[in-house]
Each structure stands twice: as structure tokens, then as C-alpha cells.
N, C-alpha and C positions, 0 to 999 in steps of 0.2 A: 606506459608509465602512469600512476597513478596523479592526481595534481591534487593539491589541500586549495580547494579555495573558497574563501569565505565575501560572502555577497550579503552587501547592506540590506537590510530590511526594518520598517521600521518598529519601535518593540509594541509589543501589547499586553495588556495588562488584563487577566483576567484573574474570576475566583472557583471558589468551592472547593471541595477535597482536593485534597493531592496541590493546590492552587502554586500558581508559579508568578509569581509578582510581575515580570519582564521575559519575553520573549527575545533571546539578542539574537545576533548573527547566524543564518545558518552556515554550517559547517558541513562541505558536501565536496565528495569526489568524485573522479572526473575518469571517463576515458575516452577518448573518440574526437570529434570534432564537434566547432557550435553549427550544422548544418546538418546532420544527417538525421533521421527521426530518432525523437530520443527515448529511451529506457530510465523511467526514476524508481531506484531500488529502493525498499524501506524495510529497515529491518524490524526484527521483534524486538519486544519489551526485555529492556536489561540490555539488550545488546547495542553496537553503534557501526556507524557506515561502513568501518576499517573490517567487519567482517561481512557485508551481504557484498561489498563490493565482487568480493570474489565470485559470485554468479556468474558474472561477466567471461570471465574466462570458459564456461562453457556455451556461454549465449553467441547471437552471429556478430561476427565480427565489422557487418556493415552499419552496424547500431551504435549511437553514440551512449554511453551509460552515465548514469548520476548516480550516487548513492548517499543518502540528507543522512544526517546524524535529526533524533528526534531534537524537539525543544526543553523535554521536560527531565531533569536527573533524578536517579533512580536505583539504586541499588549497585551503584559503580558502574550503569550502563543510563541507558534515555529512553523515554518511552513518549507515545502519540501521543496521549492525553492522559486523564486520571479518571481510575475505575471505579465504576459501583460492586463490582465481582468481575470473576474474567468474565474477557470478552464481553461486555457491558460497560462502553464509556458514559461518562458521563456529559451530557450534552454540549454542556456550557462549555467544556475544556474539549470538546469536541471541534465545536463551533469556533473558537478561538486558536487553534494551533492549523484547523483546514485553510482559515481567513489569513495566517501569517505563511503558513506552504505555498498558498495561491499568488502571494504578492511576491514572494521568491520564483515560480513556476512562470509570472507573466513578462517578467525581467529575463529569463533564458530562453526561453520559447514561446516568443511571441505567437500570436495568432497566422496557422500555415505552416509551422512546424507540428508536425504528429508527433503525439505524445503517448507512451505507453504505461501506465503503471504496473509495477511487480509487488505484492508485498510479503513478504510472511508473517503467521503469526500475528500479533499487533499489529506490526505493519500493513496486514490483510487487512486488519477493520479498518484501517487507515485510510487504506487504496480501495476499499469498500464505499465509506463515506465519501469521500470525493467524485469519485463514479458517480453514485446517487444523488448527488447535491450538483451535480452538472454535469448528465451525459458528454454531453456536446462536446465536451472539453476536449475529450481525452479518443484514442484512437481504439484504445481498448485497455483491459486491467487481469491483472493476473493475479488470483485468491487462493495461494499458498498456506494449507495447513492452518484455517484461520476462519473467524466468521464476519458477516456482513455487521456493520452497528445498529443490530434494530431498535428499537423504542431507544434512539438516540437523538431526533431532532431533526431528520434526513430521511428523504420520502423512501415510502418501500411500496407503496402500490404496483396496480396490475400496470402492465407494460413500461414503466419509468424508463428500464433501458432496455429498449425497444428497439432491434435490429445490433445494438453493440455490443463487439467483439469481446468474449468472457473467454477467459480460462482457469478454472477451477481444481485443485488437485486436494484430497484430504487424505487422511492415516486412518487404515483401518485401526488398528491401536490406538488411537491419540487417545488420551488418557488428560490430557492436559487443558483441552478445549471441550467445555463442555457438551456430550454428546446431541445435545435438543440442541444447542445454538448451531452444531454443525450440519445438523437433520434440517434445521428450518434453514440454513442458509443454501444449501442441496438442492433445496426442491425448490425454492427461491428463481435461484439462478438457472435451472434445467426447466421452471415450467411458467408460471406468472410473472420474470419479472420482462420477459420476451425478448431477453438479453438472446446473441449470437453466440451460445456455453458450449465448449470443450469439455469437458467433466472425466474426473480421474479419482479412484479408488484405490490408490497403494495400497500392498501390507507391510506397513509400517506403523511407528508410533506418530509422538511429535517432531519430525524433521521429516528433510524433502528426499525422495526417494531418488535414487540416480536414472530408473526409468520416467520419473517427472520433470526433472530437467532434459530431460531430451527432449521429450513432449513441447515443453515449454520453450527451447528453441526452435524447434520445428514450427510451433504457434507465429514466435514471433518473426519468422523466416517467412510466414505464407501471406 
């Protein structure tokens, strides 16, 4: 069963384009237990948690899953931050909505519970910047048809995440994500960032291939 539950956090106020005066409650569902390692789903831009939750249902079922609704409204869906172009957040709204996910993320899984990120899409850069702004955190991240936030305010040097477990899928099609940000995010995560990368090339557009969700359970199964 799915559960709606919304966990106080408190608001924050940032600015610049797209700016969102208050950050309220997030709005996140639930499947599993508070104990098992968890899975936080993020969806893409425009969309909200009521649809990536479904992953889940093909993912392992010894995983507990989240799936946050973003903070920011947007086109009749929520998105992670506010863009300079795709896939190019903008820092400051970067910086601001990772620092309000983080204070939700430290209230459910405290330190000793593994933490897995999933994103697509936006969500990708999402689960990207996080990753990079604090290996350690996280047990590993999954970079769904999406690219890392570079020149966003969140380190990209050589070895940053260093030994940590990556799993990467893109569309040979994607049409949506621009081709250079997906090429530098690729080589990224396969050569210099000395991350531990799965790396997958569907033929596909932008959406997730049903040979990548397999992948991507098997990932998070091992």
C-alpha cells in the first residue's frame, strides 16, 4: 500500500529565476518499512511522486522506497530547482532545495541506514548533485536518462566519488536531454569521477527502457 506522508521540515526561503518564496512540507510516499535500506525515488520535471513511485513495483521487494514530490510548482507537476536551460540548474535553487531534501533525508534515515538514490530525468540532476555534494551519504545513485549539474556549485573533479556505487542508463534517442550534457555526463561517471559505474545505452528516446529497469533491480539487488 502506498502511504501520503508528509514530514515537517523547516521552510526556506530562497531566490533567483523560477524563485520559490517558501519551501513547505515535503510530500513523499512510502512503501516498505522504517528499517530496511531505503530507495528515494525522484521524479522528472513537471512530473510528481504519484508517478515514479511505480518503479517500485518492479524494484526488490526487500527495499524500503520513498518517492518526495519536488518543492518547486511547475507546469501542473514540481520540479528540483529552477533552470538556466535544460539540464543546467541553477545554483542557488540548487543549493537550496538539496539543503531542505537533506533535513527531510536526516529525520528518516538517520546515519546507518543505506541510502540509495534513483532519479530520472531532473530528478537525475537531482540525485546527481547530492551524490556530489556528499559521497559519503549515500550508498549509491542511479542516473536515469538525465545528466549530472555541472557548473552548478557542486564539485565534479577527478575522483569526487571515488569507489561509489553509480548506475547510469541513457536513450540513445533522447532528443530531450541535451546531447553534450549527456556525453560529458558518460564519460564523467565511466572515467574521472572514479565513481563504481554500471553504464547502459538503451535504444530508446527520453523514458526508461524496460531492459534498464531490470538492470536497475539487479543493481540494486547486488
Amino acid at each position: 500500500m502506498n502511504n501520503i506522508v508528509p514530514i515537517p521540515v523547516p521552510d526556506i526561503t530562497t531566490g533567483g529565476a523560477g524563485r520559490v518564496t517558501a519551501f513547505g512540507t515535503p510530500v513523499v510516499v512510502t512503501r516498505g518499512d522504517a528499517e530496511s535500506p531505503l530507495v528515494v525515488l525522484l521524479h522528472g520535471r513537471g512530473s510528481h511522486e504519484g508517478e515514479i513511485i511505480g518503479l517500485a513495483d518492479a524494484l526488490p521487494g526487500s527495499l524500503s522506497y520513498a518517492a518526495v514530490r519536488a518543492p518547486i510548482a511547475e507546469n501542473g507537476g514540481y520540479a528540483w530547482f529552477a533552470n538556466r536551460g535544460i539540464g543546467r540548474p541553477v545554483p542557488q535553487s540548487l543549493r537550496a532545495t538539496m539543503d531542505w531534501f537533506k533535513q527531510w533525508l536526516d529525520d528518516v534515515a538517520p546515519p546507518g541506514r543505506p541510502v540509495f538514490l534513483v532519479g530520472f530525468s531532473g530528478g537525475a540532476a537531482f540525485a546527481g548533485g547530492l551524490l556530489l555534494d556528499d559521497p559519503a551519504r549515500y550508498s549509491g545513485a542511479a542516473i536515469l536518462y538525465g545528466t549530472l549539474p555541472f557548473d552548478a556549485g557542486v564539485p565534479t573533479g577527478a575522483a569526487q566519488l571515488a569507489g561509489v556505487p553509480v548506475f547510469v542508463a541513457h536513450g540513445e534517442h533522447d532528443r530531450v536531454i541535451p546531447r553534450e550534457l549527456l556525453d560529458r555526463t558518460w564519460h564523467y561517471l565511466t572515467t574521472e569521477s572514479g565513481a563504481s559505474t554500471s553504464a547502459r545505452l538503451d535504444p530508446v528516446g527520453h523514458g526508461i527502457a524496460p531492459d534498464a529497469l531490470t538492470a536497475l533491480a539487479s543493481w540494486l539487488d547486488g
